[in-house]
C-alpha positions as MATLAB code, in Angstrom:
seq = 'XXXXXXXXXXXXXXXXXXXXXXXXXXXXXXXXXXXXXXXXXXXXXXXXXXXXXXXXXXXXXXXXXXXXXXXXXXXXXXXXXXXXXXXXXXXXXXXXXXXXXXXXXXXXXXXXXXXXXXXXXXXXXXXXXXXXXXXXXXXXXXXXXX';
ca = [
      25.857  -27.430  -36.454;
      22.027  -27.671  -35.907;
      20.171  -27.277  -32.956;
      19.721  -31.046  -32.054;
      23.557  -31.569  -32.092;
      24.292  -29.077  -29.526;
      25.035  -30.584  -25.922;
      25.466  -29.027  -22.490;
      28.537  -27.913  -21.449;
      30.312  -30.211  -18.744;
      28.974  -29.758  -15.493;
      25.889  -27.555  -16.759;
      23.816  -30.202  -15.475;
      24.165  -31.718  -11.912;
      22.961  -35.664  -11.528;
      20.197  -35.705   -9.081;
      21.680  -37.725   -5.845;
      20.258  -40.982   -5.633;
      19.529  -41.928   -1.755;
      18.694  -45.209   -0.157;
      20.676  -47.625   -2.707;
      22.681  -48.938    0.003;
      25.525  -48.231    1.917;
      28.267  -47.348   -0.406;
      26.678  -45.203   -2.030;
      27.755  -42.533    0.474;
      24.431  -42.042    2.272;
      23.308  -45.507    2.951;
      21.187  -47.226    6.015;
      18.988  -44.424    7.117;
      19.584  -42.464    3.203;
      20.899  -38.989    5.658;
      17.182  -39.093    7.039;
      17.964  -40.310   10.533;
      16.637  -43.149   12.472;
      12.900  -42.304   13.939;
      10.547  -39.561   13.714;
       8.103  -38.103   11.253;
      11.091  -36.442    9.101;
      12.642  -40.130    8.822;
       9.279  -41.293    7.101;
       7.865  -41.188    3.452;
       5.487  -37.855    3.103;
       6.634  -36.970    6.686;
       7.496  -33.356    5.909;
       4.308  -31.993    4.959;
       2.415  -31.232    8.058;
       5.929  -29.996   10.215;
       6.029  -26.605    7.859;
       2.336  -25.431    8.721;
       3.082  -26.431   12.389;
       6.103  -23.897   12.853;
       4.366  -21.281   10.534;
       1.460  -21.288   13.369;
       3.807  -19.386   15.829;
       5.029  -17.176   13.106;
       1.318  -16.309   12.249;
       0.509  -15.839   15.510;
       3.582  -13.213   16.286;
       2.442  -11.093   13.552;
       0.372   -8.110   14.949;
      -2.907   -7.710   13.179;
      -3.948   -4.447   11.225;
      -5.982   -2.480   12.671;
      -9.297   -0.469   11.004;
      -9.949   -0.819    7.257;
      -9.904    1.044    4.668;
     -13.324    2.348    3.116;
     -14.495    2.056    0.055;
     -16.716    4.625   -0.436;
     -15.058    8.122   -1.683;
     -13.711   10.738    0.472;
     -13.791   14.366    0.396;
     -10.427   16.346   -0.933;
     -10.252   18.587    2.998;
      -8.504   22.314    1.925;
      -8.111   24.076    5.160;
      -8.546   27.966    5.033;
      -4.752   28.595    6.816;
      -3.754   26.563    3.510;
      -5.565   29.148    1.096;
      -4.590   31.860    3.430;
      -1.168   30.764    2.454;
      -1.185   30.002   -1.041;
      -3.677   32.637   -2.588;
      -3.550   36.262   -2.822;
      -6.305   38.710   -1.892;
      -9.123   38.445   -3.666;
      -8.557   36.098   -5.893;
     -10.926   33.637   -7.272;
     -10.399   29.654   -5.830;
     -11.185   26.870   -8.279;
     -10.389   23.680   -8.606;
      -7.899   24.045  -11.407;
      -6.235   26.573   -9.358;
      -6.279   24.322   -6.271;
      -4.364   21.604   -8.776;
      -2.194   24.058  -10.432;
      -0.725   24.600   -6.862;
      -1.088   20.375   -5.765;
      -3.074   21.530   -2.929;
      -4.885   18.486   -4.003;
      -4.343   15.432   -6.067;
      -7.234   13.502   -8.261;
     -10.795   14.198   -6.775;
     -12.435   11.310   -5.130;
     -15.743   12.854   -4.392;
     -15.294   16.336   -4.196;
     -13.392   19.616   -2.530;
     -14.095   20.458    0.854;
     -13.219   23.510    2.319;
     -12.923   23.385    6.479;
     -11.783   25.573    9.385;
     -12.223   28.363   11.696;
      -8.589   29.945   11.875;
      -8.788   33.572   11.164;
      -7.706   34.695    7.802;
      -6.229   38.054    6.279;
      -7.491   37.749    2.764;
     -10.932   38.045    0.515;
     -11.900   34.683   -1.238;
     -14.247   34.044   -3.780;
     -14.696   30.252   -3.807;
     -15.836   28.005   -6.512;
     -15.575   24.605   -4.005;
     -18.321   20.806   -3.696;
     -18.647   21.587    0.226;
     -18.047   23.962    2.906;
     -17.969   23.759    6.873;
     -20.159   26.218    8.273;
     -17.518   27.417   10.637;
     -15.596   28.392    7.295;
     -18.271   29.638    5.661;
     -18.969   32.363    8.662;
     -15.255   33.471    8.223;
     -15.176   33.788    4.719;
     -18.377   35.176    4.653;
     -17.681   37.701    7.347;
     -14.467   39.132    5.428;
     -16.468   39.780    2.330;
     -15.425   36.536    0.372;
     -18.195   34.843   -1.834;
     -18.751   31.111   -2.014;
     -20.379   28.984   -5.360;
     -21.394   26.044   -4.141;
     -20.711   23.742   -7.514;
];
């Protein structure tokens, strides 16, 4: 057998249905379009589909804001590192990874807040709040602004 002997099997392929070739063919007269109207005509169906899309469109609440291009800071908050480091220890951004306390770096570590905290830091951070930076600071923490 070679490739241009092989044939469909029967009923693989369905005949197309032939309208308007009059009436006994089974769908004679109006060929199942109906008497009048813009469906009943040739290239009538175009322009209906856009017309009931418009109230769909229009249902559809818009989204609000947008979404900025430019690069964000990573924000660390110092209950987080309150939480997740010991005393003393030293804060980088490996360590802040190591822990997924953040994710890929945009633009840079921030570190923000002005919750009370229990521990010594020494921070190795892009950016600090001032309010943070008086609290760490005031316990006896260092910060390395990199």
């Amino acid at each position: 057998m070679k490739i241009h002997e092989l044939h469909p099997s029967e009923g693989a392929r369905k005949k197309k249905k032939r309208v308007g070739r009059g009436n006994a063919s089974g769908k004679g007269t109006y060929s199942a379009r109906g008497i009048k109207g813009q469906k009943s005509r040739t290239g009538g169906r175009k322009g209906l589909i856009l017309k009931g899309l418009r109230k769909t469109i229009k249902r559809i609440p818009k989204k609000r804001g947008f979404k900025s291009l430019k690069p964000s800071w990573d924000i660390v908050t110092l209950k987080t590192l309150d939480h997740y480091f010991d005393n003393g220890e030293i804060i980088t951004i490996e360590r802040l990874k190591e822990k997924s306390i953040i994710g890929r770096i945009k633009k840079g570590v921030k570190i923000i807040g002005k919750e009370a905290i229990k521990k010594k830091f020494q921070l190795e951070v892009h950016a600090i709040s001032e309010g943070a930076r008086k609290v760490i600071e005031s316990h006896g923490g260092e910060i390395k602004l990199l």
